[in-house]
N, C-alpha and C positions, 0 to 999 in steps of 0.2 A: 496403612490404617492407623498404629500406632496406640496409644492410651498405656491404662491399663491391663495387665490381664488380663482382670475380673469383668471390665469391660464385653470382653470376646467370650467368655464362657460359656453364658446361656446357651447360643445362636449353639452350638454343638452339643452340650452337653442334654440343654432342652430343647432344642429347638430339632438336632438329628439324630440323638438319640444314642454319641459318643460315649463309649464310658468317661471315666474318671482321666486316665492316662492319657487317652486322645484328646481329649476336651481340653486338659491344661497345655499340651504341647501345642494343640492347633492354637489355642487361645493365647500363649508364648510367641506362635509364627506370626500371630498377626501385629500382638502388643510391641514386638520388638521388631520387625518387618524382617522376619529373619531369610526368608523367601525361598523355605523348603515349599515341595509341594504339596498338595494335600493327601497324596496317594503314600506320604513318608510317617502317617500318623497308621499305617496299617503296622509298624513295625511295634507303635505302643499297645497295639491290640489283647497281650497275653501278657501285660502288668496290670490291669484291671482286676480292682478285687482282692489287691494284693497277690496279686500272680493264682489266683482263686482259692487261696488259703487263707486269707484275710492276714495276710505276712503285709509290708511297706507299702503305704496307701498306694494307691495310682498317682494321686496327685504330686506325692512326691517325686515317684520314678519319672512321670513326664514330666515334672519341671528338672530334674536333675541333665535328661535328654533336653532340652531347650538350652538352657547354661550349657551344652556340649556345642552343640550348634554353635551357637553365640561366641563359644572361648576355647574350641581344639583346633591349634597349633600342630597340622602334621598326626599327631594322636593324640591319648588323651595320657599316654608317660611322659610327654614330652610339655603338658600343657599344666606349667602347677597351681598356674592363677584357676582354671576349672576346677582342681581338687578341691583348693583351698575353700573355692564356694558351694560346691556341694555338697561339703563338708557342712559347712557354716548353715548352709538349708534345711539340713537336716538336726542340727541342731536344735537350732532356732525353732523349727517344725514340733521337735519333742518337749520343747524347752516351756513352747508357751500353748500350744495343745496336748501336753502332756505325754505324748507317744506317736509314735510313725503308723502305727499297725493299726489295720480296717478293723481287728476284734476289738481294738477298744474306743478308735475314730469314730466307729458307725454306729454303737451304742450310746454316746455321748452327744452325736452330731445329726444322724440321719432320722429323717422324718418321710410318713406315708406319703406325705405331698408333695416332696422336694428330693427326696433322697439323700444322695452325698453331697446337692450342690451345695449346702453350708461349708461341709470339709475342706472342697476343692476352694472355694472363697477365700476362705482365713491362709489355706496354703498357699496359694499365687499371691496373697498381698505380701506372705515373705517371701515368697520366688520376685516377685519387683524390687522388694528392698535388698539385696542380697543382690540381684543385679546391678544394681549402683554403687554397692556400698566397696569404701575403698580398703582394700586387703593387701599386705603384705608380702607378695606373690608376683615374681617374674611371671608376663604370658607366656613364655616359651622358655624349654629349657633342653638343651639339646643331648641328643641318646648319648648314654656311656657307651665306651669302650670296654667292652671285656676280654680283660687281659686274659684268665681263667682258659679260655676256648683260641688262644692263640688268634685272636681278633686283630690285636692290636700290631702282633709281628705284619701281619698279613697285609695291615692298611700300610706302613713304612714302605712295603714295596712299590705301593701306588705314588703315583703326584701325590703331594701335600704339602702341607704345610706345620710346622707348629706354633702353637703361639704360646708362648709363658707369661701369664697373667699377673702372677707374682714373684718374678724374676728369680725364678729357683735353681736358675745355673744351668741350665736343660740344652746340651750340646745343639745350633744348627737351628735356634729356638727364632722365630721373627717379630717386631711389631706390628699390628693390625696398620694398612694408608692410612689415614684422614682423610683424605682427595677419593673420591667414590670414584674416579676415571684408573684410579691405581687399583684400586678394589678389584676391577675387570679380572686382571690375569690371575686370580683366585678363584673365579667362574668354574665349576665343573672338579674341582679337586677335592680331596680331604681335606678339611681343616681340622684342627685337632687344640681344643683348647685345655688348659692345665691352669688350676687355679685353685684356691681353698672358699670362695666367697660363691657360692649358689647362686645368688640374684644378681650377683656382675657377672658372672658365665651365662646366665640366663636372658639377661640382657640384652652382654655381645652377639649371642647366640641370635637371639631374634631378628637385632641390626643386619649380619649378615642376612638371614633368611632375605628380610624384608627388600636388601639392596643385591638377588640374584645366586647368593654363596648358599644352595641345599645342603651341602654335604659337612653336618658339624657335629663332631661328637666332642664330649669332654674324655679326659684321661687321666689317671691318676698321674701327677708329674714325677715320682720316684721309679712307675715303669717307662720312664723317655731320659733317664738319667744314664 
């Protein structure tokens, strides 16, 4: 389908009678062809209304769940590019409608003829700009190691591997192949990356993903010393 958001909103919100939450997500699945089903907007059902306290509109929670759809990596601790824009939504949401919350959205916005659908409007034309817009945020960043809970003893015993990202002395430590055919025999193991720099661990991290390697956590490199 594609377009807009604002486009897709009516057809649910007026046209079937969706609240606020469902309306903006289905209106997300179609405008980004995100191709959840439609039976997955029952899950936005009890953010309406600001979860019926008139707390964080609906429109924001269902565009926060659409941007989920669109940018979780695995989860959403592992996905910092979705933080970083839900963050930014919600911002941008209080920033230039002056509050997230239905108490003071729907006194400002809502009307006997129309209802919320002004609200929902102005919030998906920043859930569209906010999906485009470019942010300084790895998509993937892969789970820590807790050392804490003897995690980290526990993975050494397994295959793995280590990799030292900034060459910190780390006994037994490897470099990632270049040649994706070398990559193979990393298939299925622990990778274990050690690094100071977030969005080049977040990075490698996704590479791997991307080219078969699941299993990647970071580690503090002073407990592989």
């Amino acid at each position: 389908m594609a377009g807009k958001i604002r486009d897709h909103v009516e057809k649910y919100f007026v046209g079937k009678g969706y609240n606020c939450a469902e309306s903006t997500f289905l209106a997300a699945n179609d405008a980004w062809e995100l191709g959840m089903p439609a039976e997955a907007a029952k899950m936005m059902g009890g953010f309406g209304g600001g979860m019926a306290t008139k707390g964080v509109c609906g429109a924001v929670s269902g565009g926060a769940a659409a941007l989920s759809c669109l940018l979780v990596r695995e989860s959403g601790h592992n996905s910092p590019l979705l933080m970083a824009k839900v963050k930014k939504y919600k911002e941008l949401v209080i920033e230039r409608l002056e509050s997230e919350n239905c108490s003071v959205l729907g006194p400002k916005y809502q009307t006997p003829a129309t209802s919320c659908l002004q609200t929902i409007l102005l919030c998906v034309d920043i859930l569209d700009e906010v999906k485009d817009m470019e942010i300084d945020a790895p998509e993937y960043m892969p789970r820590k190691v807790k050392t804490a809970f003897n995690l980290l003893e526990n993975m050494l015993k397994d295959e793995h591997i280590i990799v030292d990202m900034d060459d910190n002395g780390i006994e037994n430590a490897v470099k990632l192949p270049e040649n994706l055919s070398e990559l193979e025999k990393y298939k299925g193991i622990n990778i274990i990356l050690c690094g100071a720099d977030a969005k080049k661990l977040g990075s490698v991290g996704e590479w791997l993903k991307t080219n078969g390697c699941e299993k990647v956590f970071i580690a503090d490199a002073e407990n592989l010393k």
